[in-house]
N, C-alpha and C positions, 0 to 999 in steps of 0.2 A: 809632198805637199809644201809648197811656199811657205815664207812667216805672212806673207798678206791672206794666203788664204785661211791660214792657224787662227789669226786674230778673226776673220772677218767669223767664222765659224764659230769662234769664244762668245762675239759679240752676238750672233743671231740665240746660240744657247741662252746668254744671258736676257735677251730679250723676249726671248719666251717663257723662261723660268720668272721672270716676273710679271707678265700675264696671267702667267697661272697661279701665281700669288695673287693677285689683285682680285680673280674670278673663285678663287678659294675664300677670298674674304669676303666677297658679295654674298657667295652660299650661304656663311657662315652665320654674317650678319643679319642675313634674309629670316633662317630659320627660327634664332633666337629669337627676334623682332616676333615672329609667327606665333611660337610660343609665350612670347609677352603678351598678345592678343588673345589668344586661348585662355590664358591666365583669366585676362579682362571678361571673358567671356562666361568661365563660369561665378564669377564673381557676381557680375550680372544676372545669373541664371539661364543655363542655355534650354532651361526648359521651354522657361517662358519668352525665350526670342526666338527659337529655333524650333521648338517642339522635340529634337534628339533630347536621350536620356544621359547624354554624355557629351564632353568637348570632343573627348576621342570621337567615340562614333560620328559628329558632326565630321572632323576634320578626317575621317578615312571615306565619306561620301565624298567632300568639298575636292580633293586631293586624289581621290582615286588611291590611294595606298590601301596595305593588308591592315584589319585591326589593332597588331602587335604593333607595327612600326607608328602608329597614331600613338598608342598609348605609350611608348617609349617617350615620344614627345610632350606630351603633355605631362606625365610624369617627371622628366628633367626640369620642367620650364615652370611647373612647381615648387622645384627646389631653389629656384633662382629667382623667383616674383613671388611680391608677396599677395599673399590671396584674402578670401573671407571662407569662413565657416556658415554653416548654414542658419545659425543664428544670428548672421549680419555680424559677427565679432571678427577682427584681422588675425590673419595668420602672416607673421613673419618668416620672410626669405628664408631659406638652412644659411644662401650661399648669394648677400645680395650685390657683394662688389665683385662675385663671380658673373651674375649677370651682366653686370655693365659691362664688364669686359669683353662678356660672348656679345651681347647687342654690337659692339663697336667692331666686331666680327675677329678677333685677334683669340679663340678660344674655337679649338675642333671640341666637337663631341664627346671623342674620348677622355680630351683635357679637363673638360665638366664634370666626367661622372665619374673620374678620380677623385676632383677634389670634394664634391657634393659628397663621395663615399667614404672620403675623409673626414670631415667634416660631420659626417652623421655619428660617428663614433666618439670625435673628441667633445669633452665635457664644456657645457654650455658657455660657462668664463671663459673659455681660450677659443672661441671659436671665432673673432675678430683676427688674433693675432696670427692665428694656425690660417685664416684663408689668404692674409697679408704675405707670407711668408710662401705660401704655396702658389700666389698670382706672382710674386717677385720671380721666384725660381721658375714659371711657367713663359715667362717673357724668354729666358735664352735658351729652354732646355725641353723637351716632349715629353708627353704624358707618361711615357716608361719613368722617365729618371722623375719626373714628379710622383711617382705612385710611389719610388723607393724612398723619396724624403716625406712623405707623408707615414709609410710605415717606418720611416723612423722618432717620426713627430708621435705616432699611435705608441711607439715602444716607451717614451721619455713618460708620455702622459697617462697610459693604459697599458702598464706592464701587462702581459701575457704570458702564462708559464706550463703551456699545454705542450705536452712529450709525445710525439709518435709511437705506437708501439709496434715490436719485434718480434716478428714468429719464428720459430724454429724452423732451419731450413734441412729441406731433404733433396737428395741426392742418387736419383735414380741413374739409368744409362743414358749417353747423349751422341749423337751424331754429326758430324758436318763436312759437308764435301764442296772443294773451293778447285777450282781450274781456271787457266787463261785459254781464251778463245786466240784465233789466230788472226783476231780484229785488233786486240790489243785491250779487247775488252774481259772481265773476269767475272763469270756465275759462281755463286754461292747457293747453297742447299744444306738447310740443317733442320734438324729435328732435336728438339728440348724437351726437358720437362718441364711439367707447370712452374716449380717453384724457380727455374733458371730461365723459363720464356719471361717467369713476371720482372726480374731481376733486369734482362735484357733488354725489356720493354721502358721500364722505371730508365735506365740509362741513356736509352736513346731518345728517352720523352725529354729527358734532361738537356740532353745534347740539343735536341733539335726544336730547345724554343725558337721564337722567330729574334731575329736579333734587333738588338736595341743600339740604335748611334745616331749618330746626328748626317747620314751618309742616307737616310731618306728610305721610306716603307720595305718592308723581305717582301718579295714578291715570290718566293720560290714557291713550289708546291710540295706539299705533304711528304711525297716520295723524295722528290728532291732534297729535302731538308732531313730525311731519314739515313739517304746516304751520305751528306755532310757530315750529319751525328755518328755513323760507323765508322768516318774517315779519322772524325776526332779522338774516338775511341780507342784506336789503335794507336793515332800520338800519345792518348794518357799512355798507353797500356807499354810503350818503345821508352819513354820518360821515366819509367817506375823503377826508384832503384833496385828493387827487388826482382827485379825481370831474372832469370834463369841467363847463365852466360852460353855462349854457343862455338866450340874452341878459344876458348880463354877470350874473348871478350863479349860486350855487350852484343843485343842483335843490332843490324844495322841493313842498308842498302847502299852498295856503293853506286856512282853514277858519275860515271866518263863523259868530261865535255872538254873540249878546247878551250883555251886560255883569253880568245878572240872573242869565240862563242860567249863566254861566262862574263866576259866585260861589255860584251853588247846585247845581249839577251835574246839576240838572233841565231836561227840554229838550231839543232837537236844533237840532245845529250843524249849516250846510253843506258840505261835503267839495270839495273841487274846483271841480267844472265842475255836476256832476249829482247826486253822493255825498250821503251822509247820513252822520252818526254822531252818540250820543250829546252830551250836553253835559259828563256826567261822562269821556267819554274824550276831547273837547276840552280837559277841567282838565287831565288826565293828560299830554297834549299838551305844554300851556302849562306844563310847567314844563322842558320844557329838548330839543327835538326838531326835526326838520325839517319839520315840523305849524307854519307861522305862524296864529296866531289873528287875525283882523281882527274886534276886536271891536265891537260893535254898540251905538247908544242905542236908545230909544225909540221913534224915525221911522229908525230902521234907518242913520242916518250913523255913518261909522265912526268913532269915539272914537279909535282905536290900531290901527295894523299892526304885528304883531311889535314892541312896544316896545322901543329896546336893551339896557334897565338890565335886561327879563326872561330876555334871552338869557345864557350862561353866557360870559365871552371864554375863548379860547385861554390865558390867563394864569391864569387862575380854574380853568378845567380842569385843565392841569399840576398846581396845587395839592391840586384835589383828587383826581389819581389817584396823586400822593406821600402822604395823608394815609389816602385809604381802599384803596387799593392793588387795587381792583374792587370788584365789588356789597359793600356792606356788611351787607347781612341775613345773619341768622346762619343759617350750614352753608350760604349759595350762594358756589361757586368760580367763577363769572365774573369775567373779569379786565378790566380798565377798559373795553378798546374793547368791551364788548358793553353799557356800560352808558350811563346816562342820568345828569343833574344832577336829583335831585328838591330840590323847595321844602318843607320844614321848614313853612316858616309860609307859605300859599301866596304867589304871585304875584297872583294875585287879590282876596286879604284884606287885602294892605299887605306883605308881606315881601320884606324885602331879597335883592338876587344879590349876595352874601357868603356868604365859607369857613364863618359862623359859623350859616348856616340853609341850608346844602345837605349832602346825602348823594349818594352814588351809588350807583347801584342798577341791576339791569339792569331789562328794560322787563316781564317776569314780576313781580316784586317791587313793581316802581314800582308796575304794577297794584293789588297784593293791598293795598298798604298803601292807597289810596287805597280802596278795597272792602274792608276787612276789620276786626277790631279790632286788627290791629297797631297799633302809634304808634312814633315817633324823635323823639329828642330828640339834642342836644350833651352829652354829660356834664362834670362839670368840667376833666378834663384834656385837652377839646377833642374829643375821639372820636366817634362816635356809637355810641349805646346805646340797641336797639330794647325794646319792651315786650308782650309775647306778649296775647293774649286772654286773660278770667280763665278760658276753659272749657281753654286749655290748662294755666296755671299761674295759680293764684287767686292767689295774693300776688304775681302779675306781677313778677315779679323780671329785671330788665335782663337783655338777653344780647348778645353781641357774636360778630362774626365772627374766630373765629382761623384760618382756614382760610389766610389769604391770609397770605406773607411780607412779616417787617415790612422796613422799608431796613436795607440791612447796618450802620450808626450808631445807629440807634433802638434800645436795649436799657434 
């Protein structure tokens, strides 16, 4: 592909990506406005203008919608207008400079009933300051990373001190049978007990929330996010110090690629014993995993096994799970152990394993960034500061991850 055709295709992205902002915001603006109406409506009395016994009911005849999604509506847009009580006395907004903001259509749905759910909990004095603080953060950041500053707004103002509890686990007999097909695909078959299917299940419900960043809605499905979560599972489980060694060292997978291959991400590596996989998810690999790369010349002699300066130490690590405190891409709340050392400048190209060209990142992320127009860089005050595609933000304007708590001294 040309560089005139590269741009010209940037430029039609970009110019659709903001259509669809602008037709996101009509929505947005349309519904809130609806339900300001609605509001008006029973303020009025929809009895007596409409003969319905409810705005809902009105607006699931006017609209053609199910009764639930009426009453979602009118319920939100309660919280955000203020109404009358049937005694002709006002009832004030929960959340009224959240309204304005949904009116002027800059506030999804989601974004609303975070903060209205916010806001219903914090104590009546702070609820000017707690919706200021939650509309500010709602301008650069999605309703995920506004729900985590809001429950940490609930923790400051409404300690909560409720404990999970622990049951005794039992330990009956367990089965499982795992094979590669000759597609290169692999079946699993296991059979548990209750208390290790419920174990199992808790893990991978964990795993396969839908993720949170600023790289735009999961669309994967149910399954698909299951197996994500099994993939990650086995990174905890290859990362654990305590893993069992297997002839005196750790377990590992080695993976044979060329030296061409691995610097250009074209190509197939060897996997294993029989495996195949890209050469671009061998790069992926090679910046910081239990994936050793035995990389390859020309007549196929191995140049390098698992170089050590490419591997991250234990000492390097601690550093950077003090500095990025889990993935650092912006809006992902993975916390360290789920993540990865990625290379800045790769390993491949010349760059150094230093604090001063690695991020961490989980292995979703580590991906995207390696596939996508993301970029990371160091910023001056050492942090890393990602750079979005121009189709999401044309004047690619940094963004960072606040999701994650900074150490109790760093202020």
């Amino acid at each position: 592909m040309t560089s005139n055709a590269v741009l010209s295709s940037s430029s039609n992205a970009v110019a659709l990506a903001d259509r669809i902002g602008e037709l996101v915001a009509c929505m947005r603006s349309a519904e809130a406005e609806l339900g300001a109406v609605l509001v008006e409506v029973e303020r009025r009395g929809v009895m007596e203008l409409f003969g319905y016994r409810s705005a809902a009911r009105l607006l699931e005849q006017l609209a053609d919608i199910p009764k639930s999604a009426a009453e979602r509506i009118v319920k939100r847009a309660r919280l955000v207008n203020p109404g009358r009580n049937l005694d002709g006395s006002p009832i004030s907004a929960l959340a009224p400079a959240t309204g304005v903001a949904a009116r002027a259509g800059r506030l999804s749905n989601p974004m609303i009933d975070v903060i209205t759910d916010v806001l219903g909990q914090v104590p009546p004095e702070h609820h000017a300051s707690a919706e200021a603080d939650l509309l500010t953060f709602a301008a650069e950041a999605g309703h995920k990373q506004v729900a985590a500053l809001g429950a940490r707004i609930l923790a400051h103002l409404v300690p909560d001190g409720e404990e999970p509890s622990v049951a005794d686990p039992v330990i009956p007999p367990r089965e499982l049978f795992l094979r590669r097909r000759r597609s290169g695909t692999w079946e699993l078959n296991a059979r548990f007990d209750d208390e290790t299917g419920t174990r199992a299940s808790a893990l991978l419900d964990a795993l396969a929330e839908r993720r949170t960043s600023d790289e735009g809605p999961d669309l994967r499905t149910l399954p698909q996010r299951y197996g994500d979560a099994f993939s990650d599972a086995i990174d905890l489980a290859l990362n654990s110090p305590e893993l069992p060694m297997q002839a005196g060292e750790r377990a590992h997978v080695m993976v044979a690629v060329s030296l061409e291959e691995l610097k250009s991400g074209v190509g197939t590596a060897t996997l294993g014993d029989s495996g195949t996989m890209s050469a671009a998810e061998a790069r992926v690999h090679a910046c910081d995993a239990m994936v050793i790369p035995a990389v390859l010349g020309e007549k196929s002699e191995p140049l390098n096994l698992g170089r050590l300066r490419r591997l991250i130490s234990a000492g390097l690590r601690r550093a950077l799970f003090l500095r990025d405190r889990g993935c650092a891409f912006p809006g992902c709340h993975r916390p360290p152990r789920h993540c990865q050392g990625h290379h800045i400048r790769h390993w491949a190209d010349g760059g150094p394993t230093d604090l001063g060209n690695l991020v961490l990142m989980c292995a979703h992320h580590h991906r995207l960034l390696h596939h996508s127009g993301w970029e990371v860089r160091i910023a001056a005050d050492g942090l890393p500061e990602f750079l979005p595609p121009a189709f999401i933000d044309r004047r690619r304007k940094p963004r960072r991850n606040n999701l994650h708590q900074p150490l109790p001294f760093a202020a």
